[in-house]
C-alpha positions as CSV (number, residue, x, y, z in Angstrom):
1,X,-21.8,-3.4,28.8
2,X,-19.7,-1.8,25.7
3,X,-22.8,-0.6,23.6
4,X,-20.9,-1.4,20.3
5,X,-19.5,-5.0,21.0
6,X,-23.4,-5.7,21.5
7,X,-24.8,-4.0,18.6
8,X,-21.8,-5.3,16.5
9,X,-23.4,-8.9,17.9
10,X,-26.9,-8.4,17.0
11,X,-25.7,-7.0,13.5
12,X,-24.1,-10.3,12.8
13,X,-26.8,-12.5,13.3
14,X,-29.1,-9.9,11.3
15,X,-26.9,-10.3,8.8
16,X,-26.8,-14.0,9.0
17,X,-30.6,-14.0,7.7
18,X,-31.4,-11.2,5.8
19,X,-30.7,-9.7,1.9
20,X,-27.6,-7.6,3.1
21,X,-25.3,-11.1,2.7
22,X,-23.7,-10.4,-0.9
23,X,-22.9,-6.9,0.7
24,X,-20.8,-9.1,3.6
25,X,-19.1,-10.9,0.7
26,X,-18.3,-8.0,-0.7
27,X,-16.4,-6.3,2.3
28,X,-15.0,-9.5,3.2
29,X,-13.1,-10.0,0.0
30,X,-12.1,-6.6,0.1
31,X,-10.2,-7.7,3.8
32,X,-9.0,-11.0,2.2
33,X,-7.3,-9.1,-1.0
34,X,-5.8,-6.3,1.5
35,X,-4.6,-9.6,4.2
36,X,-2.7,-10.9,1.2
37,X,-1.4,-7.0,0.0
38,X,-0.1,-6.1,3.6
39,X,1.7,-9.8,4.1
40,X,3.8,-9.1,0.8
41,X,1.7,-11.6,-1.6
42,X,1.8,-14.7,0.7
43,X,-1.3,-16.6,0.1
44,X,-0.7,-19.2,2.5
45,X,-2.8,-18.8,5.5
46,X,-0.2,-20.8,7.9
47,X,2.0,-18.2,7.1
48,X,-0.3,-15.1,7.0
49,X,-1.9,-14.4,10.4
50,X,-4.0,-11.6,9.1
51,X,-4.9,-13.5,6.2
52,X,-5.8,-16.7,8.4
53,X,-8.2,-14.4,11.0
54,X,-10.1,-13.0,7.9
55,X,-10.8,-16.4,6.4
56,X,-12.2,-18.0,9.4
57,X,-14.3,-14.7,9.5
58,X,-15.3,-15.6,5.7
59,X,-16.3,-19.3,6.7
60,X,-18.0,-18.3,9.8
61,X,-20.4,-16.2,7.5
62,X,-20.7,-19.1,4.9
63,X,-18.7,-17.4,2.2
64,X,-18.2,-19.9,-0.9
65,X,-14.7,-21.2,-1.1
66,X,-14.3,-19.7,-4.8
67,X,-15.2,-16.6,-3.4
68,X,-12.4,-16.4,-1.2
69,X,-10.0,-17.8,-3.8
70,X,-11.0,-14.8,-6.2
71,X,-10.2,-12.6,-3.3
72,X,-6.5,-13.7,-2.6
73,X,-6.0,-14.2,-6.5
74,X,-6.9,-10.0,-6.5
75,X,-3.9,-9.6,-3.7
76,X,-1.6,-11.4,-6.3
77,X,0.0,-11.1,-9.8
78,X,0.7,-7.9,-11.8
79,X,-3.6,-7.0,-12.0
80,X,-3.2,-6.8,-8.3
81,X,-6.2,-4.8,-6.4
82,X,-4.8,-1.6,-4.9
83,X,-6.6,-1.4,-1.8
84,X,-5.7,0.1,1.6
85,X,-7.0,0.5,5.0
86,X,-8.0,3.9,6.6
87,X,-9.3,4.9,9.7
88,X,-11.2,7.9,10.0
89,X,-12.5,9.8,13.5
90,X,-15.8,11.3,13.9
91,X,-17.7,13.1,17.0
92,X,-21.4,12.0,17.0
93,X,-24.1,13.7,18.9
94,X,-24.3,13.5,22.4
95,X,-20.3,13.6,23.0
96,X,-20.1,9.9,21.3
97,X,-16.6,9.0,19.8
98,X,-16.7,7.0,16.8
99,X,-13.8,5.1,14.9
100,X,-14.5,4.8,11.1
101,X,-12.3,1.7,9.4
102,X,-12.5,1.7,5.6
103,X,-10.9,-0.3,3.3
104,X,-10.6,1.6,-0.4
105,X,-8.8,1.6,-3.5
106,X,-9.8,5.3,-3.7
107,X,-9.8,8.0,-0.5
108,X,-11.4,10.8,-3.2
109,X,-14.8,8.5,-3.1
110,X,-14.4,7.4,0.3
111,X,-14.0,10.1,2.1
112,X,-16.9,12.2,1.0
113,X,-19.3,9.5,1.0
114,X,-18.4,9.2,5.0
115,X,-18.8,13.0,5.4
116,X,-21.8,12.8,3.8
117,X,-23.5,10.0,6.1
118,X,-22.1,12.0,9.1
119,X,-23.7,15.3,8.2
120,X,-26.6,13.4,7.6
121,X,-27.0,12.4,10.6
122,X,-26.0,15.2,12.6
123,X,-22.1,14.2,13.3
124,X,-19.1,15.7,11.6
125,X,-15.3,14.1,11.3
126,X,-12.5,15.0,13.1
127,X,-8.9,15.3,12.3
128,X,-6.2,12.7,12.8
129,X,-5.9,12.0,16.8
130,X,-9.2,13.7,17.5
131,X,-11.1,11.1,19.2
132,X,-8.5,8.0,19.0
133,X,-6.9,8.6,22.4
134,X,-10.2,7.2,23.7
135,X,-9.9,4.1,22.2
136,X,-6.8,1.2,22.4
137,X,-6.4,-0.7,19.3
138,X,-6.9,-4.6,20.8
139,X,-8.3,-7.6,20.1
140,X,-11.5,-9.3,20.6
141,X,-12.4,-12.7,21.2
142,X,-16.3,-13.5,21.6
143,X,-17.4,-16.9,23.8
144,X,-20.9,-17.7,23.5
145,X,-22.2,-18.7,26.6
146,X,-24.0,-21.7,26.0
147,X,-21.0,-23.5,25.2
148,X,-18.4,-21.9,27.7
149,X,-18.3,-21.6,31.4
150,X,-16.7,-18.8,33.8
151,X,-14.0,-20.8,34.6
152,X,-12.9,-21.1,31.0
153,X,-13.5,-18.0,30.4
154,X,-11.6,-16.5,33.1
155,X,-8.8,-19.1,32.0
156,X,-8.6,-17.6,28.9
157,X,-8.3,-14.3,29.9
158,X,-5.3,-15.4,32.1
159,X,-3.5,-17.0,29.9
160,X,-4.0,-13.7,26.8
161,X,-3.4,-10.9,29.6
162,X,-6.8,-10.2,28.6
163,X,-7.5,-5.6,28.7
164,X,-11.0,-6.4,29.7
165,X,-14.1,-8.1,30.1
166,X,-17.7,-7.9,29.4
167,X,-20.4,-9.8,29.2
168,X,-24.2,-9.8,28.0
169,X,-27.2,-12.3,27.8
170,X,-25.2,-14.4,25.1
171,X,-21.7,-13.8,25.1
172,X,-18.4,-13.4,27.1
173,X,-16.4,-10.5,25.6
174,X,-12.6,-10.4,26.2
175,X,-10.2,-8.1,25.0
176,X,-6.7,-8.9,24.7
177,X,-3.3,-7.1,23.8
178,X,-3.5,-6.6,20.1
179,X,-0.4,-8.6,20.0
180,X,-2.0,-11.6,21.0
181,X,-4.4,-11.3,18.6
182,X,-2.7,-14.0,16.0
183,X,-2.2,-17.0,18.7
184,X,-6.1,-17.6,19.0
185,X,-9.0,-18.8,16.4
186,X,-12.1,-17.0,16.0
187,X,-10.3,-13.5,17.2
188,X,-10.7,-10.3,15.1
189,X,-9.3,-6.5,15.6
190,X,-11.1,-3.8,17.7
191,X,-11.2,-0.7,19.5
192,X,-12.0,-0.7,22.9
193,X,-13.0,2.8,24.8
194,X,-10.9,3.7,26.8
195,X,-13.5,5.8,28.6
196,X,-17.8,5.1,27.8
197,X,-20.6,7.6,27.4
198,X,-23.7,6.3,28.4
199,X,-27.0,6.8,26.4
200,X,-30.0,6.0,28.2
201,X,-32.8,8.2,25.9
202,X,-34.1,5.7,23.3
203,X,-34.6,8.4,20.6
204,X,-30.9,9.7,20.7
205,X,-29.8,6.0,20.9
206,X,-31.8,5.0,18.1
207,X,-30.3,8.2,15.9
208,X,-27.3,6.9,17.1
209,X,-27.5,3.5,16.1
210,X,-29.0,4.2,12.9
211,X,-26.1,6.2,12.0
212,X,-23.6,4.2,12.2
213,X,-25.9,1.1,10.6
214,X,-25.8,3.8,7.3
215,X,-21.9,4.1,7.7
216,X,-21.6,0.2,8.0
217,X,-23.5,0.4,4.7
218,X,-21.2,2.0,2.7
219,X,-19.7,-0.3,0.3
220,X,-15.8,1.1,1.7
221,X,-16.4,0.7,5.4
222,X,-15.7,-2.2,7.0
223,X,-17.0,-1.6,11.0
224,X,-17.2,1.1,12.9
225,X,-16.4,1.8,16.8
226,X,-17.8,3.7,19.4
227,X,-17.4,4.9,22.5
228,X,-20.9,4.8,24.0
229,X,-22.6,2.5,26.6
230,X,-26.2,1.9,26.8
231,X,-28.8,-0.7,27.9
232,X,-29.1,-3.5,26.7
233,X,-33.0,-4.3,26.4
234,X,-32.6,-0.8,24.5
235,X,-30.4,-1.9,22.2
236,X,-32.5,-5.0,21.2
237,X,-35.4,-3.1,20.9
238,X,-34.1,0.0,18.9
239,X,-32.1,-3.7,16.6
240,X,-35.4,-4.8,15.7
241,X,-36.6,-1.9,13.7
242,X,-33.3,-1.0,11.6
């Protein structure tokens, strides 16, 4: 299966239980202020898809309601937040692509900081197009399996003209035109390889993993993607000592 859809996965439910929540506010109300900046100041989420997707995210991770309000209040009025999304590339050991989305009110402190976590762990960033032409800008809709069966997956996928499927011990994974993203609940935005490089040797999947858990730390970053495949009993394993 899609190494990063799994490790984004287990990430989430780490995050669901450890000291690393006020960080997950944080980014979150940076995507709430930036929903309400890129729709123009509406602050209705009826009327603001983008807006609406990140404040189901919010609730799913149990964000306080006066949280969120600050957030859109910072996307409003003539103190607004000047934040904006930014995508950077990156080539990782082992011929891994990775796709770096930031949100930041300043590139100058951004950008650095990214090198720097790179370098560190023995990637380096590309230029513009470098390593996004193995990657198609879609989105993603998670099904836990527990609660849905094959049929209404495959339903689903029908009915979305769904990219792709995949699957692990937990959870359906279907990707869908990005265009559809905004006519389902629960959806967010990916990148989905368009091509995967498999990493079987737990030592370079562990340096792998581990950098892009430090880029993910970064206050600025919000997620980042990657083009690599690798097993997942690995994955758990290498997940339970980050």
């Amino acid at each position: 299966m899609s190494g990063h859809s799994k490790w984004a996965n287990i990430k989430r439910k780490k995050e669901a239980n450890d000291k690393v929540r006020g960080s997950i506010f944080s980014k979150l109300s940076r995507l709430i202020t930036l929903a309400v900046l890129d729709g123009g100041g509406i602050t209705e989420p009826e009327h603001n898809v983008k807006l609406r997707m990140v404040i189901e995210k919010a609730k799913a991770s149990n964000m306080p309601k006066d949280n969120i309000q600050r957030a859109i209040e910072k996307g409003t009025g003539p103190n607004k937040a000047l934040l904006k999304e930014v995508l950077y590339e990156a080539f990782a050991p082992g011929g891994v692509a990775l796709m770096i989305l930031a949100t930041t009110d300043n590139s100058n402190r951004t950008l650095p900081e990214i090198r720097s976590v790179l370098e560190r762990g023995g990637a380096k960033l590309g230029v513009q197009g470098s390593v996004s032409h193995l990657f198609q800008k879609c989105g993603l809709v998670t099904f836990e399996k527990i609660n849905t069966t094959q049929n209404e997956v495959l339903s689903f996928s029908e009915k979305m003209g769904a990219i792709d499927i995949d699957e692990d011990q937990d959870n359906f994974y279907i990707y869908i035109p990005f265009e559809n993203l905004g006519k389902v609940k629960g959806g967010e935005m990916d990148f989905g390889p368009t091509s995967k490089v498999r990493i079987d040797e737990e030592s370079k999947a562990r340096s792998l993993l581990l950098l892009i858990e430090n880029l993910e730390a970064l206050d600025d970053v919000q997620k980042v993607f990657g083009n690599f495949d690798m097993p997942e009993p690995l994955i758990h394993k290498i997940s339970s000592s980050l």
